[in-house]
N, C-alpha and C positions, 0 to 999 in steps of 0.2 A: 919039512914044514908044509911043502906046498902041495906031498901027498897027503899027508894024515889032513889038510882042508879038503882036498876030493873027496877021502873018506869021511870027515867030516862036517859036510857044509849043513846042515842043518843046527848042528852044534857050532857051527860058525855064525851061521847068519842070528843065530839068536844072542852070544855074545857081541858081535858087533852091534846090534839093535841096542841093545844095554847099554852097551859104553856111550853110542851116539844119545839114546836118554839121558846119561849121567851128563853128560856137556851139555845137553841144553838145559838142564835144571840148574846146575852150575851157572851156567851163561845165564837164565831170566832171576837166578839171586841178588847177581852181580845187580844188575839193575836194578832191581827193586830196592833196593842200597843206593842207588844213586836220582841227584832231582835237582833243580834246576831254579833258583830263586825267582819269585813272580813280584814284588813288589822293589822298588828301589828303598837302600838305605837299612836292610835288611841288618841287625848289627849282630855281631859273632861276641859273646863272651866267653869270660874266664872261667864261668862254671852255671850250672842249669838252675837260672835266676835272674831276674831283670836288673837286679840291683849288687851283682858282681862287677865288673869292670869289664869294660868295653874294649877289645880285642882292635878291631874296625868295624866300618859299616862296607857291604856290599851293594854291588848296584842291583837292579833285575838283568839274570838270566846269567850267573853266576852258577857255574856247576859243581855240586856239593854231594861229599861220600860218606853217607848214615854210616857213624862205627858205634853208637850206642844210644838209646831210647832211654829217656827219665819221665814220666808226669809230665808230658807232653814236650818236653825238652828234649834235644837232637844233639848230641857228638857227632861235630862234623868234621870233613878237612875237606881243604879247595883243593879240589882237582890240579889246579894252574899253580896255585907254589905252593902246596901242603900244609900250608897255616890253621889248628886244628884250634877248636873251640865250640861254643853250644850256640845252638839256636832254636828259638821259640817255634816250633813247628807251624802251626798255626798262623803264625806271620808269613813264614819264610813261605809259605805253599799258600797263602791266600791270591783267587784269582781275582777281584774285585777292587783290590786295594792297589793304591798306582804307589805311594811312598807312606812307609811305615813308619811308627813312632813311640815314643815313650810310653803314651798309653797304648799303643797296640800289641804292648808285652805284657797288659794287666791282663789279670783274670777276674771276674765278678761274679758271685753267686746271687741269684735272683731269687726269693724266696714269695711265692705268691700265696698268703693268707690263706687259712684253710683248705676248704679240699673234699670233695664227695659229700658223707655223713654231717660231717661238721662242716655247715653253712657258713658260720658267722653272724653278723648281725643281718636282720632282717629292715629293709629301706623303710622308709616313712609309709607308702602306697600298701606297704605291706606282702607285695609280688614278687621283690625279688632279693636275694643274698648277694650280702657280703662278697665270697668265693668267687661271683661273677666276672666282680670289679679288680678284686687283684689279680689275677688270671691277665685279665685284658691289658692291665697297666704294666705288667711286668711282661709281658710278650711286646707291648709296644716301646719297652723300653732297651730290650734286649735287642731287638731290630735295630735302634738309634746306637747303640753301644760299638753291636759289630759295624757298623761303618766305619768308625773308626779302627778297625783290625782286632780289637780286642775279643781276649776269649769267655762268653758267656755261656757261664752252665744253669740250668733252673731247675730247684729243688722238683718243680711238678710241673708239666707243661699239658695237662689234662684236668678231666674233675676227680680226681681221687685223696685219699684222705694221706696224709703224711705224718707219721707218729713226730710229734714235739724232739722229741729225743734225736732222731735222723737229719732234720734239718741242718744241724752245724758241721756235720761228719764231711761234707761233702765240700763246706769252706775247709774244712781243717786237711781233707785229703789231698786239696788240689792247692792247698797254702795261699789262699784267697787272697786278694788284695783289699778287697771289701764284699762284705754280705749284706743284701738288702731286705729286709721283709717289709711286704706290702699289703697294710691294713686301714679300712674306714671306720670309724671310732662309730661308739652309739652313746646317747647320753639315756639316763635314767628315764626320762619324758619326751617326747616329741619337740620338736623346734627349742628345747632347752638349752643348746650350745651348738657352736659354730666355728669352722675352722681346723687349721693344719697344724702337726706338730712333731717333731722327732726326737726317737728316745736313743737313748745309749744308758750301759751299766761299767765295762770294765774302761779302763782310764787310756788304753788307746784306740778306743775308738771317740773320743770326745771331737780330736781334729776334722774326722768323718764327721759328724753329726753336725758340726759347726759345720763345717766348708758345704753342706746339703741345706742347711737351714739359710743362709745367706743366696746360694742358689735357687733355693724354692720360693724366693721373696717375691717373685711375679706373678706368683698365680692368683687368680681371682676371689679367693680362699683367705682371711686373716690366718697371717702366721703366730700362732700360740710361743712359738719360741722352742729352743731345748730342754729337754729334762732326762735326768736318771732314774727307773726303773729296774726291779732285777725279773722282765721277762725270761723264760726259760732259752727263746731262740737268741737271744744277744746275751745271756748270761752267761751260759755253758760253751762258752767258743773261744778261742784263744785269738782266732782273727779280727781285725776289724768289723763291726757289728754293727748296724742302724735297723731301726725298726721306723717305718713310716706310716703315721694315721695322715690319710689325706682328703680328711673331710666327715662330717657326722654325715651316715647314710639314713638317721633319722632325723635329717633335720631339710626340712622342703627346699631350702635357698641353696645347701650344698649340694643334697642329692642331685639339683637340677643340673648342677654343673658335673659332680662323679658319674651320672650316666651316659653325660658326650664322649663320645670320639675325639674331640676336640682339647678339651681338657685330658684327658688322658694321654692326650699326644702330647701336650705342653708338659704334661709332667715328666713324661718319658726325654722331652731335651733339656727340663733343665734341670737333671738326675744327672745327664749325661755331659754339660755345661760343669755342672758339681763336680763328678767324679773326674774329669779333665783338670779339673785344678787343684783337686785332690792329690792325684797322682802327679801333677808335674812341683 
């Protein structure tokens, strides 16, 4: 052996180079399989779903061995006694979040009204769209959301146009816990009508639409109440669905208030107020 290496060292040294490759590739999988819980209270279920049964809760900094990935869901097991179950990725790896919760295992789809070509309505002034305003509100609400840990995805996070038909795919693929679409109503005439309203069509999102209308009771806006429609984005979806008018953008008294920052922020906490009591 130790001649045919003299004869061989160049055929040697490039097998050994190989092998010691294969080990470290090996060796940085291992790892990248394994991670370390950042928030406290992290809970481990019985299968990749908020609403399976609760294994326990861990504290932070808990070391944990990825054995399979779901739609953002983790098969794990604890390194320290091998107690194996799922966990919300998202949670478990959030560095911002000091103790994790009930709602930081939802997931919400943000749907902001129009998009690119299709403006929407046009403000009383006459300068600006619709599009604007739900863009902003839904960005500022998806900010307020993740504080709370939760995971927020948005149909469109830019000005582009999003075909009707797409908008529910993405509640139905991530198994939403609620979809929100965010629209400012236009009446027939200028200053003709006034005010806030939420829609719903299939029978389990009514709870939604209630527990949102009760939390949107403070905004400076009369609340018109609930109602059923069969819009195409909360018809065609099997998940929780609310569609939001939150204000005529042709009407001088609301628009004043839809183009603060202010008011947009208020709506964004008590979306986020709502969907907290929603979910617990």
């Amino acid at each position: 052996m130790i001649a045919w290496l003299k004869e061989n060292k160049i055929g040697a040294t490039i097998v050994a180079v190989i092998l010691f490759a294969i080990f470290l590739l090996i060796l940085s999988l291992s790892k990248q399989n394994q991670f370390t819980t950042r928030p406290n209270d992290v809970r481990l279920h019985s299968a990749p779903n908020r609403h399976s049964r609760t294994l326990t809760t861990m504290k932070s900094g808990t070391k944990l061995l990825v054995l399979a990935r779901q739609n953002g869901w983790w098969r794990v097991k604890n390194t320290k006694n091998d107690q194996v179950g799922w966990v919300a990725a998202w949670v478990a790896n959030n560095t911002s979040l000091k103790t994790a919760s009930t709602l930081s295992e939802a997931t919400f789809v943000l749907d902001a009204g129009h998009g690119g070509s299709d403006t929407g309505a046009i403000s009383i002034d006459g300068k600006h769209y619709e599009k604007t305003y739900t863009l902003a509100t839904a960005e500022k609400t998806k900010k307020e959301l993740e504080k709370t840990g939760a995971r927020v995805l948005m149909v469109r996070d830019s000005d582009v146009v999003v075909p009707l038909l797409y908008i529910p795919r993405k509640a139905e693929a991530y198994q939403a816990d609620a979809q929100i679409s965010f629209h400012f109503d236009s009446a027939e005439q200028n200053n003709a009508a006034s005010g806030i309203s939420q829609f719903y069509y299939n029978a389990n999102s009514q709870t939604l639409a209630q527990t949102l209308n009760r939390s949107l009771n403070n905004l400076p806006l009369q609340n018109r109440g609930v109602d059923t429609v069969p819009y195409l984005v909360i018809k065609d979806v099997s998940r929780p669905a609310v569609l939001l008018e939150l204000g005529f953008i042709n009407s001088k008294k609301d628009f004043s208030y839809i183009r603060q920052n202010s008011y947009q922020q208020k709506v964004a906490r008590d979306i986020r107020q709502g969907l907290s009591q929603y979910i617990q």
